[in-house]
N, C-alpha and C positions, 0 to 999 in steps of 0.2 A: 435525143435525150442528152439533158447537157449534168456533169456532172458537179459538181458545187466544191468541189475540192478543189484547192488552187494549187498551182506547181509552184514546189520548191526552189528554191535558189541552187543554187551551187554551194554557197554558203551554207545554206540550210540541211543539205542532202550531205556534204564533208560532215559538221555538228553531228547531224543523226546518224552518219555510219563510223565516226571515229571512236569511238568507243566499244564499239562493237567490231570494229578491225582490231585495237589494242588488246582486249579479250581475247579473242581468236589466237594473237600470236601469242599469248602469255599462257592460254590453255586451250589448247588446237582443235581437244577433243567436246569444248561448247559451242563448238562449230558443225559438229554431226547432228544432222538433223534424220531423222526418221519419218518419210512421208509417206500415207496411205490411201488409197481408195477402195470403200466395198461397194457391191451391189447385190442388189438380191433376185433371185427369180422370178420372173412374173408370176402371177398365179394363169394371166392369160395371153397365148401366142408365145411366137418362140424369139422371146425377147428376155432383158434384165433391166430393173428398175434401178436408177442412178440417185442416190441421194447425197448429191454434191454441196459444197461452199456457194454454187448459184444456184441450191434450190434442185428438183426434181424432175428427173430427166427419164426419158424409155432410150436403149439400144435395142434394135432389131436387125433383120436382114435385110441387106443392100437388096434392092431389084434384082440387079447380075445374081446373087443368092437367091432368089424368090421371094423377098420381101416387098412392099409396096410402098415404101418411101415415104411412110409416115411416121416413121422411129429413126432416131439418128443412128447413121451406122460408125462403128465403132472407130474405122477409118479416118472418117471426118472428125469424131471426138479426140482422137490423138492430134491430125491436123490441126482442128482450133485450139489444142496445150500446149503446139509448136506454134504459133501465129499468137497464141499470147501470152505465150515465156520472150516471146521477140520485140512485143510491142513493149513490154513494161520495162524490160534491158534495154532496148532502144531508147526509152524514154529517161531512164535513168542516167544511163551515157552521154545521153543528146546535154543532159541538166548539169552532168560532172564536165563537161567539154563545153558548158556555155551554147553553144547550138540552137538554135532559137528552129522551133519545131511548126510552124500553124496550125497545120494537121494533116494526116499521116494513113494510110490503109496499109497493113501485112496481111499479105493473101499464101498461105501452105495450099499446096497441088502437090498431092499424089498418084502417082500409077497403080496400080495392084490387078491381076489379072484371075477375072471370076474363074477359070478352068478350072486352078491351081485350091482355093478354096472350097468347090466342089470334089475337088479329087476326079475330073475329067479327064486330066490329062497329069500322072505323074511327074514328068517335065518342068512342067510350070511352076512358078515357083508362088508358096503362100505367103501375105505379104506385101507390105509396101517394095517395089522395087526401083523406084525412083523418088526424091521430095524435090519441090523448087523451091524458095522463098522469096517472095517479090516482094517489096516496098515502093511506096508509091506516097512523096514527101512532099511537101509543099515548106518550103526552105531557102532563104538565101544564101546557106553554107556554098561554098565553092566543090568542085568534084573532089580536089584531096581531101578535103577536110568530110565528106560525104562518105570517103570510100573509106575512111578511116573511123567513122563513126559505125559502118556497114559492118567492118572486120570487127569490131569490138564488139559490138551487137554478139555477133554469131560467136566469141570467142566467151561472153560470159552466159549467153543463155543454155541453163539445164538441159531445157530439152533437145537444143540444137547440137551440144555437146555429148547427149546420150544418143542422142541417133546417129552421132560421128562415131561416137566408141561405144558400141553396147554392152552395157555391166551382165554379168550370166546371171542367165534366168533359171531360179529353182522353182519347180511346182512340185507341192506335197497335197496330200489330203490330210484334213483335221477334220473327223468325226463329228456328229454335233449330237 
């Protein structure tokens, strides 16, 4: 599926973020952005329904859980908001750095071990316990200018930086 928007310049991409950097530094706090996501409960199976920015989605449980791998598991849904908080950084950087991209696959692999989520085995831990992140570029950038575009990537993307340092997590109930 080919997407009909065309890539920005470097030019174009400096224009559309300079004023929105000068903001920032002139009043720091229109830079706090508040992002959310709900889901709701199914009415059926032991899943939640995702009404996202792409439209409507089911979680369920992973096979290793007893699920049948017809509902994304939640796993995999965080993996692909790390694979594409990377691509669209990537793509960004690649544009600020001139970098001439043809095209590009970011693949997130995770580990997590079903014991641990069944409560089989105490020990275990619940959880991603490992991420990888591969890119797989089709580029005539040279390897510095690659591994330099690779650090940048990882240094501005959200998600790659929240799963470097985890911000604490509150859980409350709200009645309804």
């Amino acid at each position: 599926m080919s997407d009909a928007r065309a890539l920005p310049t470097a030019e174009e991409l400096r224009a559309l973020q300079k004023p929105l950097k000068q903001l920032y530094r002139d009043e720091p706090e229109q830079a706090l952005v508040t992002s959310s996501a709900s889901v709701h409960l199914a009415d059926d199976g032991i899943a939640a329904v995702i009404d996202g920015a792409g439209g409507r989605s089911r979680a369920g449980l992973h096979p290793v859980a007893g699920g049948d791998g017809s509902e994304a598991c939640s796993a995999d849904i965080l993996l692909e908001a790390l694979a594409a908080c990377a691509g669209v950084t990537l793509r960004s950087v690649a544009t600020a750095m001139r970098v001439t991209l043809r095209s590009g696959t970011i693949r997130a692999i995770g580990t997590w071990d079903g014991r641990g989520t069944l409560g089989v085995d105490r020990e275990a831990p619940v959880g991603l316990t490992g991420v990888r992140l591969e890119f797989a570029l089709d580029t005539d950038a040279d390897e510095a200018t690659t591994a330099k575009l690779l650090d940048l990537t990882e240094q501005y993307c959200v998600i790659a930086q929240t799963l470097h340092a985890p911000p604490p997590l509150e859980v409350v109930l709200v009645r309804e």
